[in-house]
N, C-alpha and C positions, 0 to 999 in steps of 0.2 A: 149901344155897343160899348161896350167897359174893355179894357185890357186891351191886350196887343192884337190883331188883327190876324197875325201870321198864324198866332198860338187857336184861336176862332177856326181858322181853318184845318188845322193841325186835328182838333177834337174831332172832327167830322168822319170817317174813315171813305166815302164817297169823295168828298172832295179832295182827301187827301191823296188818294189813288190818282186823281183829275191833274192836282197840282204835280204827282211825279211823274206820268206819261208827257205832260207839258214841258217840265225840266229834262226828259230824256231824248222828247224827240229836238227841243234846241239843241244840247249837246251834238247829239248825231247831224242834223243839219251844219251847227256851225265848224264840224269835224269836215265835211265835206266843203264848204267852203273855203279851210285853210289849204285844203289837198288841192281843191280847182286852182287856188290862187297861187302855191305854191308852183304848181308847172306850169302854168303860165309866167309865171316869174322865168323860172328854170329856159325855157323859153324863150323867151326875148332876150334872154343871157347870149344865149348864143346863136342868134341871131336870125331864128327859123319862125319867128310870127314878124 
């Protein structure tokens, strides 16, 4: 395996499809994360959990 590893996958267009349904669905996951996290912040602010 010669050269960058990222760029290896990048040529591929199967994998490359793989690698952005993987980056799209962390985004969206960790979008929901900050939302759960954030009212429950919200939350305990005021005094209701």
């Amino acid at each position: 395996m010669s050269g960058d590893p990222f760029e290896e996958i990048l040529k591929d267009p199967d994998r490359r499809a793989k690698l952005y349904l993987l980056v799209v669905v962390g985004i969206i996951l960790s979008t929901f994360i900050i939302v759960i996290g954030t009212i429950i912040f919200i939350l305990s602010v005021l005094k209701i959990i």
